[in-house]
C-alpha positions in Angstrom: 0.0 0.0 0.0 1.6 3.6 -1.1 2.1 6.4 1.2 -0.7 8.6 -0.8 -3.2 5.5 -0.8 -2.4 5.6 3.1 -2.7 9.3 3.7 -6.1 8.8 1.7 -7.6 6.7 4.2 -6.1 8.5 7.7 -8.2 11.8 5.8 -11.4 10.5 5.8 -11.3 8.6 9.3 -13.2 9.9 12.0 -10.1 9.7 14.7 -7.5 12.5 15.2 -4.2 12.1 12.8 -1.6 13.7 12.5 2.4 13.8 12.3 5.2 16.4 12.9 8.6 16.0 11.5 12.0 18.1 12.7 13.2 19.9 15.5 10.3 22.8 15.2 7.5 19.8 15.0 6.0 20.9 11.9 2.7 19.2 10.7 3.7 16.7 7.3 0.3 15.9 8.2 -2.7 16.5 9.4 -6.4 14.8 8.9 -9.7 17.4 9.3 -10.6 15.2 12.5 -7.1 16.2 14.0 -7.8 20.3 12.6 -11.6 20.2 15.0 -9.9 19.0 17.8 -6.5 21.7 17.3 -8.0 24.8 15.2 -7.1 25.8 11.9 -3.3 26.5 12.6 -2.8 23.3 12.4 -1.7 22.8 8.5 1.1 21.4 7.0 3.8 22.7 7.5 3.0 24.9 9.9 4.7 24.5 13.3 3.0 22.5 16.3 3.7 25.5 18.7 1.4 27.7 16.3 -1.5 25.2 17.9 -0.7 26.6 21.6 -4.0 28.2 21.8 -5.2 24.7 22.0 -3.0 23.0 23.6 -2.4 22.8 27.1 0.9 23.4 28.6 1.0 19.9 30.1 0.6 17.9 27.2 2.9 20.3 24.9 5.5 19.2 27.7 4.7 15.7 27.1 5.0 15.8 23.5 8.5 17.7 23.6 9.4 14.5 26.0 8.1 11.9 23.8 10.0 13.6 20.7 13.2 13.4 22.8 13.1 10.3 24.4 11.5 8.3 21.7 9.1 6.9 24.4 5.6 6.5 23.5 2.6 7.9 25.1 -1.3 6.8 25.5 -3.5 9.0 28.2 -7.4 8.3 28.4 -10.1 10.7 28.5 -8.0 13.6 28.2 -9.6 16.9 28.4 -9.3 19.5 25.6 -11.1 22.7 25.0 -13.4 22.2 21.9 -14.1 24.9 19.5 -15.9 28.1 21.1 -19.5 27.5 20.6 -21.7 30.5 19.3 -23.2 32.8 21.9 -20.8 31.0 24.8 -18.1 32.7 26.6 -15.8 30.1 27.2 -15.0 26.8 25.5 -16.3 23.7 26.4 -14.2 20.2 27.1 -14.4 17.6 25.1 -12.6 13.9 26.4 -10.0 11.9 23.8 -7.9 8.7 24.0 -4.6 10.4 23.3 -1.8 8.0 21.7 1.9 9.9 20.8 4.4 7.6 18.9 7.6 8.5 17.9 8.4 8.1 14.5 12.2 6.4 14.2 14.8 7.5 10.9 16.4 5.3 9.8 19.8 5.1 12.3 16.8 5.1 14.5 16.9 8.1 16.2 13.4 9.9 16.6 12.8 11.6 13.4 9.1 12.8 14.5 5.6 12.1 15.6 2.8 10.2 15.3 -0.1 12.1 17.5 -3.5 9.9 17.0 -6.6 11.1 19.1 -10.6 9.3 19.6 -12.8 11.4 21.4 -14.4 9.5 23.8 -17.0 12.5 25.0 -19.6 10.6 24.6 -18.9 7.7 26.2 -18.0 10.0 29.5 -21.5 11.9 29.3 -23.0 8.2 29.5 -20.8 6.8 32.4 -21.8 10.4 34.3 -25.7 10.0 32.8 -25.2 6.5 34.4 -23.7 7.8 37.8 -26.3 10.3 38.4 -29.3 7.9 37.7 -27.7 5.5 39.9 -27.1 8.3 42.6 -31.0 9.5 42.7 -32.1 6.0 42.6 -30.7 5.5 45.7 -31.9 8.9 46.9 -34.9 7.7 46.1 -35.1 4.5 47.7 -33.7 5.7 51.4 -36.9 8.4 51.0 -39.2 5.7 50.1 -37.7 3.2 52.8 -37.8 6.1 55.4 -42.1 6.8 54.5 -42.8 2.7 54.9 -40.5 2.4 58.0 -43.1 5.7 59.4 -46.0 4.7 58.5 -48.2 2.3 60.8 -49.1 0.2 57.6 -47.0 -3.1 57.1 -45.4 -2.8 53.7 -43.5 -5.2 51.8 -41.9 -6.1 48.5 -41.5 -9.6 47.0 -39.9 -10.7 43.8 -41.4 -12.5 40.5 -40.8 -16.1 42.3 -43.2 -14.8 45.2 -40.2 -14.5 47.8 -39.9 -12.1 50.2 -37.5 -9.1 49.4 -38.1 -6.3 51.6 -40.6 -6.2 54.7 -40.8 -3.0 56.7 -40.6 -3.4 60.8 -44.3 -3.3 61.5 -44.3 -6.6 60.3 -42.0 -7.8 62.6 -43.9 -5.7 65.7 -47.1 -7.1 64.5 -46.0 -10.6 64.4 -44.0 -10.7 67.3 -40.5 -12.0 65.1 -37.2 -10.9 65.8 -35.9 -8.8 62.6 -33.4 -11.7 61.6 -36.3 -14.3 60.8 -36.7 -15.4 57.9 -40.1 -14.3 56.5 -40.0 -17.2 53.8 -39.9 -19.6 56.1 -41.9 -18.2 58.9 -44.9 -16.3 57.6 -46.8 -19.6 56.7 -46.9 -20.7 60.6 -48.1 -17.4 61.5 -51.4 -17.8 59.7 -54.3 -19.0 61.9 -54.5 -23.6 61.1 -57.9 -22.7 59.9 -57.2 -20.6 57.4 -53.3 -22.2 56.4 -54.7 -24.6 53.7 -56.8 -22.2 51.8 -54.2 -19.2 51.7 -51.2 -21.4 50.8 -52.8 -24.2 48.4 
């Protein structure tokens, strides 16, 4: 496969490529995923460090080490400030799977870099959607334990199998059983031996 046919392909994918060649880290390439996530300055041949805008100084760090220690890189769900959306005042994050891989010459010494990124927002707006369901779910069960614990009613939950999952204390008061009885296995001798047969068979 030729370098054009390859270059071809990395254009028109939806991840973040590009690579940067020379002491100044000049783009030789650059895909129109990579130019979202960096701005327009980034074109080749333009110099990396004309992307600083865009770039925090943390990962600019990391990619002047990687060039000089020709030691690859991979962070996940980095954060990095989108384009300014219209009518906002400040930029908004979006999250990528970073990967920075040097590119070797020949003698092979590092010669340049490969910088690939996925942007993984989405997937961190479910996992928080996920986290805050599961956070007011179990809001919302303590408040609705807390009403059947108050009220004078006996309440209970059982599941599809007809076993016992939840009973709320006025069960035990009523019944006279100590909260660590099984209600499976006690509630049936608790019904009057006139009645047994016809409410369990």
């Amino acid at each position: 496969m030729s370098e054009q046919h390859l270059q071809d392909i990395f254009r028109h994918i939806p991840a973040g490529v590009a690579t940067l060649q020379g002491a100044e880290l000049c783009f030789s390439f650059v895909n129109e995923a990579m130019r979202a996530i960096l701005g327009p300055e980034a074109q080749e041949g333009r110099r990396l460090a004309d992307c600083a805008n865009q770039l925090p100084a943390d990962l600019r760090e990391v990619i002047q080490q990687v060039h000089q220690s020709g030691q690859p890189f991979v962070a996940k769900a980095y954060g990095l400030p989108g384009p300014l959306p219209k009518g906002a005042t400040a930029p908004v994050l979006r999250y990528f799977d970073l990967a920075l891989e040097p590119v070797q010459a020949a003698e092979g010494s590092s010669s340049g870099l490969l910088l690939f990124a996925v942007d993984v927002t989405a997937q961190g707006d479910a996992r928080q959607q996920d986290n805050h369901l599961a956070l007011e779910t179990r809001r919302l069960d303590a408040r609705l334990r807390v009403l059947t614990e108050t009220v004078p009613q006996i309440t209970f939950t059982i599941d599809a199998q007809g076993h016992y999952e939840y009973v709320s204390p006025q069960w035990y008061y009523f019944t006279g059983q100590p909260p660590i009885a099984a209600v499976d296995a006690v509630w049936p001798v608790l019904i009057h031996p006139d009645d047994r047969l016809r409410v369990l068979y």
